[in-house]
N, C-alpha and C positions, 0 to 999 in steps of 0.2 A: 939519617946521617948525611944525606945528599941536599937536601935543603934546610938545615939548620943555620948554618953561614946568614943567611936570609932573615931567619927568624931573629938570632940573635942582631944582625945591624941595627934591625927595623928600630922605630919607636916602640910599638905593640903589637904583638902577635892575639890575633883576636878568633877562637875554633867553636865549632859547635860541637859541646860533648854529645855524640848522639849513644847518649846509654850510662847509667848511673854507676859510680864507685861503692861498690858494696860489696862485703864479705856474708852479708846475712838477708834475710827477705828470702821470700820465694817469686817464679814470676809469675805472671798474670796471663790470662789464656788471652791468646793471641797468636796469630803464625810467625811471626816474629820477636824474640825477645834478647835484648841485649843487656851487658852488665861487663865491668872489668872488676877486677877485686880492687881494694881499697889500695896499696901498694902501687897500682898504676898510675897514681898521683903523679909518682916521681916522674912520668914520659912528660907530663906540664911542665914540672918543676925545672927539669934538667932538659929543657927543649926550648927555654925560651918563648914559653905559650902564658902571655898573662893573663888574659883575661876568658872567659867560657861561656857560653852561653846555653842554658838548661832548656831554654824555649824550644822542647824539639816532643815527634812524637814515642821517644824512647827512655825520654824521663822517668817515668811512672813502670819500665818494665817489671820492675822487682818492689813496687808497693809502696806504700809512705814508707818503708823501714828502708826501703835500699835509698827514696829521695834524701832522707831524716839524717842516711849515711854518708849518703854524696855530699850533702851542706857541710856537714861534722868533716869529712876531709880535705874539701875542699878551703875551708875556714883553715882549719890546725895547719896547710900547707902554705896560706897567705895567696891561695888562687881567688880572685874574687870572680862572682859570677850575674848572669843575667836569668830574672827567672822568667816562666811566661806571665806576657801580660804586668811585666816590672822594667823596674829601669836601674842600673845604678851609673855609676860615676866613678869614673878614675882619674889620677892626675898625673901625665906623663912626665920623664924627668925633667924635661924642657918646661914643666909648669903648667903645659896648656889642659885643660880637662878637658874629656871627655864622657861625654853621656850618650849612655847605650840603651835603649827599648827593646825587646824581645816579644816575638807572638808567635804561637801554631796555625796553621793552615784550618786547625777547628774551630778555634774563637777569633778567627779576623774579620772585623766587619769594620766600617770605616773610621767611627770614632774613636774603638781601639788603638791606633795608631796617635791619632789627632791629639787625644787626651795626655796619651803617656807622653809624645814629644815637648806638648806643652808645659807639663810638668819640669821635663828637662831644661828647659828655655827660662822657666821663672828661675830654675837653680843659678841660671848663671852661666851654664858652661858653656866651652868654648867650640864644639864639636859634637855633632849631635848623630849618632848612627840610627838608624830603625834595624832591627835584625829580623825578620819574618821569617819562619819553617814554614816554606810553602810549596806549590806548583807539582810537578809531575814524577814520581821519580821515573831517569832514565832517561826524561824527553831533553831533548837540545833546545827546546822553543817552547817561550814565556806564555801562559792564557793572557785573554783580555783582564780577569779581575786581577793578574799580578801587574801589569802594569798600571791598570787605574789606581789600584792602591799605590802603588810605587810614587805616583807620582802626586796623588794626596798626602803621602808622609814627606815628600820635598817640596811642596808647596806650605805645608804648617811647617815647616820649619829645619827639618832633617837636613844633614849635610850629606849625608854619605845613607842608601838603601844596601844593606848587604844580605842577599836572602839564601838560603840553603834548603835544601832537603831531596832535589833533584839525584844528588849523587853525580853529574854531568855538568859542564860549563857551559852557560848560555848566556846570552847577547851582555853587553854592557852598554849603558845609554847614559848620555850626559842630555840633563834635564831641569830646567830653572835654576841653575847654577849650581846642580848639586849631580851626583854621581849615584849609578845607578848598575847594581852588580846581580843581578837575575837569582844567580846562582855560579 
């Protein structure tokens, strides 16, 4: 309620679901496992959150049946989403589109990035984000392999790096004309 004012002004409110909408599935051993029930759609819906990004390592808590759920609500709610290692495309109400890439910290190697922006670039759009799950959680400060990646997805073409998974805010860097959000 304190920062909804924000989300609603903006263009797009752009989050990382870290953890799947599911009512069914069991989860996966692991020491950590998240999940919201399917009904928690509505904090997207009625918050001003358009767009998600699935590219995290909390995805998979609850199995293909809680992912299979999270698509199924996410879809029927008109949230569109980013999945890992995918890209899609939105077109804000001003027209301009934007195209989003998503990766995990497990499968990021360099042409990951390279390929899915590229993809973005032939569609056309106007706005290209890379979104990585990556780096430390907890830490205030970026590894070397996040910023050399960081700076390989704005050199092939990205406008905007916006990475997550930290759980803390770390550096922000403007880099070959483009912007670079750590976490």
């Amino acid at each position: 309620r304190n920062v909804i004012s924000w989300f609603e002004e903006d263009d797009a409110t752009f989050a990382n679901l870290e953890g799947p909408l599911t009512d069914e599935g069991g989860p996966v051993v692991k020491k950590h496992t998240f999940r919201g029930p399917e009904s928690y759609v509505n904090i997207l819906t009625q918050n001003s959150v358009e767009l998600v990004s699935l590219a995290n390592n909390h995805t998979l808590d609850y199995g293909q049946t809680g992912y299979d759920n999270t698509l199924k609500t996410l879809n029927a709610a008109g949230v569109p989403y980013v999945e890992q290692n995918g890209g899609t495309i939105m077109t804000l109400e001003n027209g301009i589109t934007v195209g989003i890439y998503g990766t995990v910290y497990n499968s990021i190697h360099q042409a990951s990035p390279v390929a899915g922006i590229a993809a973005l670039k032939d569609q056309g759009v106007d706005i290209i984000i890379y979104a990585p799950h990556w780096g430390t959680e907890g830490s205030y400060t970026t590894g070397e392999e996040q910023q050399e990646l960081a700076h390989i997805a704005i050199d092939a073409g990205a406008n905007i790096v916006y990475g997550h998974h930290p759980h803390v805010l770390q550096k922000i860097e403007e880099y070959n004309g483009g912007i670079i959000y750590y976490s």
